[in-house]
N, C-alpha and C positions, 0 to 999 in steps of 0.2 A: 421650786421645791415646796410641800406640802408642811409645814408648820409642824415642828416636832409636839408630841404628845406624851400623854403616860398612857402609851398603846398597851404596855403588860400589864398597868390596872385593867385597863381597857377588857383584854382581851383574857385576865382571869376571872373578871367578874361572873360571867354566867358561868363556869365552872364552878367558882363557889359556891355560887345560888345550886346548880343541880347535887352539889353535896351535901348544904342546910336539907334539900327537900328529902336526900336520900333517908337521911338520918333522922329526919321528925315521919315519915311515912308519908312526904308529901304534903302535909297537913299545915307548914310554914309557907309555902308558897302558896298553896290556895286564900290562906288568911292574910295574905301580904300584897293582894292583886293592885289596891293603891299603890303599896312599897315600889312594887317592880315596876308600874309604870313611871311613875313618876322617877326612880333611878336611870327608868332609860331612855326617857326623856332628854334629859342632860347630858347623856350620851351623842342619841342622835340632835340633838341642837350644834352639840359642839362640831360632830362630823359637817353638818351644815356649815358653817361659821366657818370650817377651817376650808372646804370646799371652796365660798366666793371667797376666799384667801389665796387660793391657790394661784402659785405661778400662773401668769396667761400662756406661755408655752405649753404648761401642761394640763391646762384647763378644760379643753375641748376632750381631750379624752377619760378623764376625772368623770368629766360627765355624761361620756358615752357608755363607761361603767355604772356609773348612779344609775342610768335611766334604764337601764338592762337589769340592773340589780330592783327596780320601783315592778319594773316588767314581770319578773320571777316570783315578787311579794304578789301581786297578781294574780300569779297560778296558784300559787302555793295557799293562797287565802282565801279563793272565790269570790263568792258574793260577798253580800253586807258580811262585815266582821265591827270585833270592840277594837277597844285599846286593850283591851284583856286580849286577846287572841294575839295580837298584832308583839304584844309585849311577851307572852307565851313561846312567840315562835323564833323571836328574837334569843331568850335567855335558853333554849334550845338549844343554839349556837348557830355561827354564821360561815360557818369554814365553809359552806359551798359558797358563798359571797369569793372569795378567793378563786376556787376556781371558774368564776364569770369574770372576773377581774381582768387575770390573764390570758382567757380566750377573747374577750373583748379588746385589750390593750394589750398584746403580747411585747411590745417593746416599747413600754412608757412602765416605768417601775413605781413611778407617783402611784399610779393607777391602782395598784394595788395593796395602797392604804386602807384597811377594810374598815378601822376607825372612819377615816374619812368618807368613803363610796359608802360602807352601809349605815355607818351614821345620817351620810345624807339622804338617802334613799328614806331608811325609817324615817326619817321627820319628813320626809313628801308625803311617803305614804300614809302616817297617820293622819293629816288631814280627812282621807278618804272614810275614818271611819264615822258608826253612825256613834259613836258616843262622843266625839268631839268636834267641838266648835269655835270660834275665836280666840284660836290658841290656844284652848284648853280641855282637858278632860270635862266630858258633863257628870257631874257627879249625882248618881242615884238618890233620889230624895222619900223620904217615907210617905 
């Protein structure tokens, strides 16, 4: 069993955020590019953490979701991308992550922890981008 969470902070946070943006014209989330990475950052760390957490029974498929979910960040991002972009697509929302979950694992219900699978995913895949390195955002310098 996959390590309970606070999945409904979890999974109102970017709705919040697209409500802050509604209502400032957008103009709080562009000025908040730090904010939101680094909020979802601890996000996807903790979906990491709770992943090599995870039952070994239902580990193998936790990660057969992750890596299909790392797969679709892929398409969905292209080429080189930031932690801006990566953080962008995420506060978005993740409900298609759900339905990869269950096409992947259709009868493993761990699996479809989206906390968990796309938290683990986002913390792979920011690795990949060009603005971070050694575990961290590279931070623009004047």
């Amino acid at each position: 069993m996959v390590a309970p969470a606070s999945t409904l902070a979890f999974e109102r946070l970017p709705q919040a955020w697209l409500r802050l943006a509604a209502r400032s014209g957008g103009s709080a989330l562009r000025s908040s590019t730090a904010v939101r990475f680094h909020d979802a950052i601890g996000l996807w760390e903790d979906g990491r953490r709770r992943l090599a957490a995870a039952d070994p029974a239902e580990r193998p498929a936790l990660e057969r979701v992750t890596d299909e979910l790392v797969d679709e960040l892929r398409r969905r991002l292209g080429g080189p991308f930031t932690t801006e972009d990566l953080a962008a697509l995420y506060w978005d929302g993740t409900d298609w992550c759900f339905d990869i979950a269950i096409r992947v694992a259709p009868s493993t219900p761990a699996a479809w922890e989206i906390p968990v699978v796309a938290g683990a995913a986002f913390a792979r895949y920011v690795r990949s981008a060009i603005d971070y390195a050694g575990g961290r955002r590279i931070e623009d310098r004047p």
